[in-house]
C-alpha positions, 0 to 999 in steps of 0.5 A: 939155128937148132940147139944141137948145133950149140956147143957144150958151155955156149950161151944162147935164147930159147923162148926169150930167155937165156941158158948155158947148154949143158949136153945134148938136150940140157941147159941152165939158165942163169939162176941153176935151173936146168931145162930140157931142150928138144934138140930140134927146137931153134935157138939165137946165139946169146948177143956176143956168141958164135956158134958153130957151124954143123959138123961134117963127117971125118972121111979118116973115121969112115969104116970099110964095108969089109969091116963092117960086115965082119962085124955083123958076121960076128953078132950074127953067129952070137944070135944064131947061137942064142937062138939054137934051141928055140923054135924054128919060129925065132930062127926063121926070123932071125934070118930074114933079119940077116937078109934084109940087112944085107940086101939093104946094105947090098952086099 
């Protein structure tokens, strides 16, 4: 298993000795010292632990595209204010911006 899939407070093997994750990519071994653990690096769960499994997403936390692209509507006219007064350089880019994003999200 990678050791992002490792809860906070979970014991578990890297590199043939035993830490305590910390966050995302801190853990301690059992003498204090901290490590910094890739999050991509594979990990054992400590004899005795479970680990859990991959989170899934919330459908109920999922955002509407209507909202997001209001959103972005508002960042936007916050750049495009930003960057009146500029040269016609920056504003030029600032819209191809705005259109890639869009034709990526395709609106």
């Amino acid at each position: 298993m990678k050791f992002v899939q490792v809860d906070d407070g979970q014991q578990f093997e890297y590199q043939g000795k035993i830490y305590t994750k910390k966050g995302p990519m801190m853990a301690v071994d059992a003498t204090g010292a901290s490590k910094l653990i890739p999050r991509s690096a594979d990990v054992t769960p400590a004899s005795g632990q479970t680990m859990s499994k991959p989170a899934t997403p919330d459908p109920s936390r999922q955002i509407a595209v209507q909202q997001v692209l209001a959103a972005f509507d508002r960042f936007y006219v916050s750049c495009e204010s930003l960057a009146r007064g500029e040269d016609q350089a920056v504003a030029q880019k600032l819209e191809e911006a705005r259109q890639t994003f869009l034709q990526t999200i395709d609106r």
